[in-house]
C-alpha positions in Angstrom: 12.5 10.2 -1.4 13.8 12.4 -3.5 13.8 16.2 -4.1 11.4 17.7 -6.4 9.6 20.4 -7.9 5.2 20.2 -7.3 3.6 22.3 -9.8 0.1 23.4 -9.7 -2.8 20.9 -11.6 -1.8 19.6 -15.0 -4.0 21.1 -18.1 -4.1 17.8 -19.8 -5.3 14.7 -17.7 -5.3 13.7 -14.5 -3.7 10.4 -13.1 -7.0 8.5 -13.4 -7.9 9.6 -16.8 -4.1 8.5 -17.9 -4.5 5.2 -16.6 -7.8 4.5 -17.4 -6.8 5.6 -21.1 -3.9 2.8 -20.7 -6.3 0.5 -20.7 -9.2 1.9 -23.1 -7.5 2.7 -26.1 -5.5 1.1 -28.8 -5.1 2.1 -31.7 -1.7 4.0 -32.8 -3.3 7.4 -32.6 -4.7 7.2 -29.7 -1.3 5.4 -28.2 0.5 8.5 -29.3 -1.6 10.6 -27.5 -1.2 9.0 -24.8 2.0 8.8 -24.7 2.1 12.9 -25.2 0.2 13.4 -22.3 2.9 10.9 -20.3 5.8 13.0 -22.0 4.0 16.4 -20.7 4.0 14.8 -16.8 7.8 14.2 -17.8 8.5 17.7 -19.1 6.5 19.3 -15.8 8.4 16.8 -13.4 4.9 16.2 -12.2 4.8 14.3 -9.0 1.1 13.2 -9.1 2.4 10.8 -11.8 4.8 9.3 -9.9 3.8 5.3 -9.5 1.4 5.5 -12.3 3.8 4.9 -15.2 8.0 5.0 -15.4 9.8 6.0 -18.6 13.1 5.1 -19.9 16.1 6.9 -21.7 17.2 4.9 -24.7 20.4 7.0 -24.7 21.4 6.7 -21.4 19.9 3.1 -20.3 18.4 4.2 -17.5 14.9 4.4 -16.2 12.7 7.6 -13.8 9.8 8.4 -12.1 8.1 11.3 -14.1 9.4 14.3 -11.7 12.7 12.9 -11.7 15.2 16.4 -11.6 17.3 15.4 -14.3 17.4 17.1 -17.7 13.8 16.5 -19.8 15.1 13.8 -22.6 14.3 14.5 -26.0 10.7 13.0 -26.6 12.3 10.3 -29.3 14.7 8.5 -27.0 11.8 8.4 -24.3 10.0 4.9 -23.6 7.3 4.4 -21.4 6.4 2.0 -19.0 3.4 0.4 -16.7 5.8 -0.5 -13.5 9.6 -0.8 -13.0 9.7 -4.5 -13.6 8.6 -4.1 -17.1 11.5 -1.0 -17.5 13.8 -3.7 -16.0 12.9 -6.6 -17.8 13.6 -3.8 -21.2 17.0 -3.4 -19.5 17.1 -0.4 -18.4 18.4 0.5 -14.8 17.5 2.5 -11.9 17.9 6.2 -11.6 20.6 6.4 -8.8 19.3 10.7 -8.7 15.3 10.0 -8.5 15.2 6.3 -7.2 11.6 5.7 -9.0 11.9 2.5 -6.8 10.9 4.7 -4.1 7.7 6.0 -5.7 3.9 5.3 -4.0 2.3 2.1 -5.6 -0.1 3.4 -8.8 -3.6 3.7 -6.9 -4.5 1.8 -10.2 -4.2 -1.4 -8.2 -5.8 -1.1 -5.5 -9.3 0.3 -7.2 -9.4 -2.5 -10.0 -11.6 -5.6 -8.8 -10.3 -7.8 -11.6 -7.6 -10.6 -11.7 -4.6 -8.1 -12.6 -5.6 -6.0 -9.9 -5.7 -8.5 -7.3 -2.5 -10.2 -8.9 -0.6 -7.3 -8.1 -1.8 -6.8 -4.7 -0.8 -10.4 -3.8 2.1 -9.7 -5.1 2.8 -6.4 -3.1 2.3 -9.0 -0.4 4.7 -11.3 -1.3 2.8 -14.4 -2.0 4.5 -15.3 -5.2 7.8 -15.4 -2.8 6.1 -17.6 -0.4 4.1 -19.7 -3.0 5.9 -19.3 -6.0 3.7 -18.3 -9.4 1.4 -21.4 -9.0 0.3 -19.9 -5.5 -0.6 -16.6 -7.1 -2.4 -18.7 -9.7 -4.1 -20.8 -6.9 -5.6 -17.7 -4.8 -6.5 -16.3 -7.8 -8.6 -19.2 -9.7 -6.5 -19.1 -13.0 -4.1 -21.1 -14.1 -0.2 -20.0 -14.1 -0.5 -19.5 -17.9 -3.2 -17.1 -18.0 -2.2 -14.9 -14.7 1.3 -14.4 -16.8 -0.2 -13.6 -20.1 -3.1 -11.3 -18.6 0.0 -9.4 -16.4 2.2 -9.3 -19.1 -0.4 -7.7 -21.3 -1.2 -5.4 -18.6 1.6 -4.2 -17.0 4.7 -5.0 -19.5 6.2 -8.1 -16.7 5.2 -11.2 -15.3 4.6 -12.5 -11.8 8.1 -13.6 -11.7 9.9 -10.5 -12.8 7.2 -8.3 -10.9 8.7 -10.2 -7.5 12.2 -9.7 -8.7 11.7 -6.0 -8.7 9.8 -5.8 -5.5 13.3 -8.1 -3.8 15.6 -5.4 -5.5 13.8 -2.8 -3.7 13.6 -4.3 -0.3 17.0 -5.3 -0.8 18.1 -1.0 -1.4 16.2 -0.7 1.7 18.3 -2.7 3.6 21.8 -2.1 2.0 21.4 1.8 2.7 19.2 1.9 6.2 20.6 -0.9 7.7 23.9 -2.5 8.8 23.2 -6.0 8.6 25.4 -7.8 6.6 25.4 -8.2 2.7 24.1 -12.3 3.1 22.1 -11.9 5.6 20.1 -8.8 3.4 20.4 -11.5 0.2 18.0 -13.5 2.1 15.8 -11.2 4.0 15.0 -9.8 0.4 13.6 -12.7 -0.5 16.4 -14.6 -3.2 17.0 -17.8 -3.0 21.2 -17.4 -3.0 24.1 -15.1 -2.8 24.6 -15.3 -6.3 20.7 -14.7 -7.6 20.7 -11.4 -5.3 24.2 -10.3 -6.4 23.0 -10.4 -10.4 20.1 -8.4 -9.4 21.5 -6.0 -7.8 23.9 -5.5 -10.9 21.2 -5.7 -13.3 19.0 -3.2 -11.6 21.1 -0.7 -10.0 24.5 -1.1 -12.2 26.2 -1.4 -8.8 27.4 -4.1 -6.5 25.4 -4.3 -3.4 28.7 -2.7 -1.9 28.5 0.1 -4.0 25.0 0.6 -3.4 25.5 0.9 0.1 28.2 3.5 -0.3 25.7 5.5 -2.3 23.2 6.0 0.4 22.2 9.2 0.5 23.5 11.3 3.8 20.3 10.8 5.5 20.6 7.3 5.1 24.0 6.4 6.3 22.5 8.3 9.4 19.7 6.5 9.8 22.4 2.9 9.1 24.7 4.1 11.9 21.0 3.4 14.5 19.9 0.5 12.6 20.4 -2.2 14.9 18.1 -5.6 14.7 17.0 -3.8 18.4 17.0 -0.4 17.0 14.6 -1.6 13.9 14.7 -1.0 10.1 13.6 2.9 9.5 11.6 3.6 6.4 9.6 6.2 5.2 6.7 5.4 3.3 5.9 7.7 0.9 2.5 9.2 -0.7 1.1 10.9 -3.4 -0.2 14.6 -3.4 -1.8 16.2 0.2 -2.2 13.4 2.9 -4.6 14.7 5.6 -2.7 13.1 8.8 -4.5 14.4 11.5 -8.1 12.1 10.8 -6.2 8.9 10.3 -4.2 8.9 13.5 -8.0 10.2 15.1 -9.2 7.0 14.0 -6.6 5.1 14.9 -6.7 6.5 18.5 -10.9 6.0 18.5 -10.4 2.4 17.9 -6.9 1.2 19.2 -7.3 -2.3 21.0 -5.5 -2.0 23.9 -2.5 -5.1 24.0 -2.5 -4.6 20.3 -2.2 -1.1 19.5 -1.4 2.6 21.5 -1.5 6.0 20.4 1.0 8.7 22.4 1.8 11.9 22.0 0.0 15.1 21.4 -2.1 15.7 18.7 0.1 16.6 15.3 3.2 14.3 17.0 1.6 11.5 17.5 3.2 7.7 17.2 1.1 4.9 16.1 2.3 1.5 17.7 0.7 -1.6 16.8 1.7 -5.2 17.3 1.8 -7.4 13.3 1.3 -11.2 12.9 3.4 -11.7 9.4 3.9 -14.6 7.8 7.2 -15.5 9.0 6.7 -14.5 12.5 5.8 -11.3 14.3 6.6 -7.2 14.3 6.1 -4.5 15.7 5.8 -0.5 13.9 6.0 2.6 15.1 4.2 5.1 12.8 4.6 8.9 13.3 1.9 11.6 12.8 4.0 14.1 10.5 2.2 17.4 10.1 2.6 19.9 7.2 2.7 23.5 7.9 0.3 25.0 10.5 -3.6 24.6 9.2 -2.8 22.4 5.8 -2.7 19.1 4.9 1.2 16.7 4.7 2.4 18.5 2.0 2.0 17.8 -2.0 3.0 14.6 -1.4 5.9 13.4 1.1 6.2 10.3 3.0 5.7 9.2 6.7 8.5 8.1 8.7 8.1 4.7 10.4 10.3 2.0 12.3 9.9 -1.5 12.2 10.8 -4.4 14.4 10.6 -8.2 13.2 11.6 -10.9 14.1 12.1 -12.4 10.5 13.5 -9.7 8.2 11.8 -11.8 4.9 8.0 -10.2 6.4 9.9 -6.8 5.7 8.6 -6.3 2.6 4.9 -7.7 3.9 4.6 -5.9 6.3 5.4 -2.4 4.2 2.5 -3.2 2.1 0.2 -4.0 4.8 1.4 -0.8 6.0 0.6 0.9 3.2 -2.9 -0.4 2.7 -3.5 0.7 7.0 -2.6 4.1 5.8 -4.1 4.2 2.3 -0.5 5.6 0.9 -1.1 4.8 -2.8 -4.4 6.2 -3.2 -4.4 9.4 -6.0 -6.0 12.2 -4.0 -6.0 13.9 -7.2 -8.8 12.2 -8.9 -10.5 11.5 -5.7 -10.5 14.9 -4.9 -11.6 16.2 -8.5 -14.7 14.0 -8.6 -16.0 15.0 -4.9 -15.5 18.2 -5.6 -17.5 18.9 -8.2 -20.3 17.9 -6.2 -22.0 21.1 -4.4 -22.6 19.0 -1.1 -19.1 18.0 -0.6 -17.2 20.8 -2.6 -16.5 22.5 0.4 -15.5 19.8 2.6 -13.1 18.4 -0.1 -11.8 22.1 -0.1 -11.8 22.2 3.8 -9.6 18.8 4.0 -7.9 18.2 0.5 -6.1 14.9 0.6 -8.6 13.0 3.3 -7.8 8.7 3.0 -9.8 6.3 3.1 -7.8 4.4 6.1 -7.7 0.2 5.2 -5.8 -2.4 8.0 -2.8 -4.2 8.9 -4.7 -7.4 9.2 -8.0 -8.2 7.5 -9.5 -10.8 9.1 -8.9 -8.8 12.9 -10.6 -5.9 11.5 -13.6 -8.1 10.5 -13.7 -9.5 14.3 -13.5 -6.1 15.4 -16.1 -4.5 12.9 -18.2 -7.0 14.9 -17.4 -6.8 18.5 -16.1 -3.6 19.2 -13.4 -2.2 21.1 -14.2 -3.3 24.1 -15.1 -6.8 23.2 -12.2 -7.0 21.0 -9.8 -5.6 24.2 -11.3 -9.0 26.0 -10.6 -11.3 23.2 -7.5 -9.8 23.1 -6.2 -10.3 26.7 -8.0 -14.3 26.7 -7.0 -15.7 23.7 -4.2 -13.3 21.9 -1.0 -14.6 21.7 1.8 -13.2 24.2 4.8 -11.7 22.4 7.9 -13.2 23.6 8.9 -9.8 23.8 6.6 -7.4 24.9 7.1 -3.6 24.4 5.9 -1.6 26.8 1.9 -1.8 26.4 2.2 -3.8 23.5 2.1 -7.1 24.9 -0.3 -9.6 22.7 -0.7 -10.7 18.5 -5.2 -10.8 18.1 -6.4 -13.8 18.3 -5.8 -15.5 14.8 -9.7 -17.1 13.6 -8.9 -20.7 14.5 -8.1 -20.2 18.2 -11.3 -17.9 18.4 -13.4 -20.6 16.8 -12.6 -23.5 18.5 -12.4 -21.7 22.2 -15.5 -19.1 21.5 -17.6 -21.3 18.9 -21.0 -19.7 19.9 -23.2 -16.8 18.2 -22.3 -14.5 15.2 -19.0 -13.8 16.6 -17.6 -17.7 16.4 -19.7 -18.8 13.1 -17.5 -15.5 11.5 -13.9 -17.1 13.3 -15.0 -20.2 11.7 -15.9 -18.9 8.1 -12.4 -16.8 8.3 -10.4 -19.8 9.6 -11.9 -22.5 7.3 -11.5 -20.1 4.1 -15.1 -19.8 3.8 -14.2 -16.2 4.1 -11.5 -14.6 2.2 -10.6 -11.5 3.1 -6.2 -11.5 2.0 -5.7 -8.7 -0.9 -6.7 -11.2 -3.6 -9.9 -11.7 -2.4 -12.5 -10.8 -5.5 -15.0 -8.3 -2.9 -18.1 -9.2 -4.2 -17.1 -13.1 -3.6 -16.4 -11.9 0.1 -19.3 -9.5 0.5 -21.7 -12.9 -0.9 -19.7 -14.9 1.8 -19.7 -12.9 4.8 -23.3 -11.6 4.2 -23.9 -15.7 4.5 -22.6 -15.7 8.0 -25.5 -16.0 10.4 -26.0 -12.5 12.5 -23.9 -10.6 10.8 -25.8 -7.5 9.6 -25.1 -5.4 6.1 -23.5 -2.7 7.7 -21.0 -4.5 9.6 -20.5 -5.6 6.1 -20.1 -2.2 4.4 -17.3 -2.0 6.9 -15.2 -4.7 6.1 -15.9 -4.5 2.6 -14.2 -0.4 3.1 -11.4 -1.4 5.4 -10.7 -5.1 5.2 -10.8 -5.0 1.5 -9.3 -1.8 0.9 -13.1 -1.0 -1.6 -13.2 2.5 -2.2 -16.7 2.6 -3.5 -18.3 1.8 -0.5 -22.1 2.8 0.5 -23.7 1.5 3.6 -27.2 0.6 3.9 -29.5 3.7 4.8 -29.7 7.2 3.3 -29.1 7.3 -0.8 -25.4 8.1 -1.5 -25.5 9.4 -5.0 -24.2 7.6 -8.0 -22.1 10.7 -9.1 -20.1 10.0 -6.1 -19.2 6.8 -8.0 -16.4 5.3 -7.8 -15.3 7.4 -4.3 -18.5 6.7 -2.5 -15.8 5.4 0.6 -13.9 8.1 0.0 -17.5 11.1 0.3 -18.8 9.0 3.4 -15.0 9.7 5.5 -16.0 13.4 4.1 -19.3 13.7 6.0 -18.4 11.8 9.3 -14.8 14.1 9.4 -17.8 17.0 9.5 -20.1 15.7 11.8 -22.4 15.1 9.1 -23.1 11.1 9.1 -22.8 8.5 12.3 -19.8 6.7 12.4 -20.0 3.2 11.4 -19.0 1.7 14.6 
């Protein structure tokens, strides 16, 4: 992360409004308005905007988040752009002062039901690295042709060059936090040779991975000098705007599977551990509660440091996003907060906890088990069918039972016909999955009640317009309705789900 300044709340627009104008308008007028209001972010070094849109110098060849430090451009010589693959694929480079690789995803993704929005969350996930674009197409029920042109048109860069972006950054990651050598990062990253992830590098960063490395800022050649494969790859995952901590590690602690999961520490220093079945083979993170001053929220946006040990380096970038969805890290507290608190109910408890998340999961299809069973059921699963890590670490001893093995050893009641739906696909719950498809599906599992539902639908699927069957939630709390209901339960004010 880099330095910068956090002014107070912009007069023009907030980040939702921007984005949602990205998509809404089109005609030249209404694109150079647009575009003023992006240049304004730019001029205020705005931090909220950071993720949401990148622009690029045409003088200098080089491409920022909005509250990049440098000097303000002049607005002629200023592009804009949807994400850094389309500023890449402009050729325009990395800003080696701002790093706008480092930025929170734009919480534009992961509200937006529709095929671009799930495109880009499989990506995040790394499917088209695994599957290659006609997976992506697969998973999504398009064809190739149409996921390209509907990204393209969207977000300035294909599935390709959107992947190719996403190495490059896991690939920084590694160079400057790690010492592992240069070919064995070319591949963890993702490329498929030496010679791919060396053009890369050069295209995106106007450096050799060598020089890359020697750029690390201090506290990253610190953090390198620790980074063993024992030691684990450090990262700090950043956010946008306030980030109430303290709820989110409560949670955590309320419903932490034991085998699976701890919580230690007091509250306000608390570390998160939780076992990770990744696609390559296993992990484990360690997740620390970072408080802000005494009595306030994490900052105006900052980051949360983490450690992660994998087996297989290429889940690295997996497993990030997975983190990132567990933590709700690219949500825009901004607009969330703006809407809630306009309404009288929850104006004060939106004042009371500025920043409050909307906490998702590492692993969908274990949080729909457990929305089920419960802890303690879950803790028994857990300890008779989880896998054994074949190294444990400390309490953290099993992987939850993957769908199949539940199915086939546990076939009986609500809790095996859901395994079964899961393990057969009947069931899609991956960040893909189109939520009212899965709501349909799981609501045609035998047993399984609409709240339970409601639940998965909130965390599994990362929905953040959410309301459980019972009292009214009002409309006007549209399209935060997850986001009101964590409101009332962090007062006391409505029953916890489970």
């Amino acid at each position: 992360m880099s330095d910068f300044r956090q002014p107070g709340p912009p007069v023009w627009r907030r980040l939702d409004s921007v984005t949602r104008t990205a998509r809404t308008t089109r005609t030249a007028e209404h694109t150079d308005t647009h575009e003023d209001v992006r240049y304004e972010a730019v001029r205020s070094r705005d931090a909220r905007f950071d993720g949401a849109f990148f622009f690029a110098v045409e003088t200098t060849g080089i491409y920022c988040r909005p509250s990049c430090p440098a000097v303000t451009p002049k607005r002629r010589n200023v592009r804009f752009f949807a994400t850094a693959a389309a500023a890449q694929g402009s050729g325009f480079r990395a800003c080696r002062r701002c790093r706008p690789d480092a930025v929170p995803g734009s919480a534009d993704w992961n509200v937006r039901a529709d095929v671009v929005g799930r495109a880009m969350r499989l990506i995040g996930d790394g499917v088209v690295d695994r599957e290659g674009v006609a997976g992506l197409a697969v998973r999504l029920g398009y064809s190739a042709r149409q996921v390209q042109r509907q990204l393209t048109a969207e977000v300035g860069a294909g599935p390709v060059a959107l992947a190719r972006a996403q190495r490059a950054h896991t690939a920084r990651v590694l160079l400057q936090t790690t010492g592992l050598p240069v070919t064995e990062i070319a591949f963890a990253s993702g490329f498929a040779s030496v010679r791919q992830f060396n053009d890369t590098i050069r295209t995106v960063y106007a450096a050799t991975p060598s020089e890359l490395r020697a750029a690390a800022p201090a506290r990253d050649r610190a953090a390198r000098r620790t980074a063993t494969p024992s030691a684990g790859v450090p990262l700090r995952l950043a956010h946008r705007g306030p980030y109430q901590v303290g709820p989110v590690f409560d949670l955590l602690q309320r419903e932490a599977v034991a085998g699976v999961e701890e919580v230690g520490g007091d509250p306000g220093h608390r570390v998160y551990r939780r076992t990770l079945r990744l696609p390559y083979g296993t992990g484990i993170v360690a997740v620390q509660e970072r408080p802000g001053p005494p009595g306030t929220s994490t900052g105006s946006g900052g980051w949360l440091d983490a450690r992660l040990h994998l087996t297989d380096l290429r889940d690295l970038t997996t497993a990030v996003q997975r983190l990132r969805r567990l933590f709700d890290l690219d949500a825009d507290p901004y607009a969330v907060d703006e809407r809630l608190g306009a309404d009288p109910r929850l104006a004060p408890l939106v004042a009371a906890r500025p920043g409050l998340r909307s906490p998702g999961t590492a692993d969908p299809d274990e949080l729909a088990v457990r929305a089920l069973v419960g802890r303690a059921e879950a803790e028994r699963l857990v300890q008779r069918y989880g896998k054994v890590l074949d190294a444990p670490c400390g309490t953290l001893t099993h992987l939850f039972p993957e769908p199949a093995v539940l199915a086939e050893a546990a076939p009986h009641g609500t809790p095996g016909a859901l395994a079964a739906a899961l393990a057969d696909g009947a069931v899609r719950l991956d960040p893909g999955a189109d939520r009212d498809d899965a709501e349909r599906a799981l609501l045609a599992v035998p047993g399984l009640d609409a709240r339970t539902v409601a639940v998965v639908r909130t965390r599994a699927l990362g929905d953040p317009d959410v309301a459980p069957p019972g009292p009214a939630v009002p409309d006007t709390w549209r399209p935060w309705r997850s986001y009101a209901l964590n409101h009332l339960r962090a007062a006391g004010e409505w029953e916890n789900d489970r």
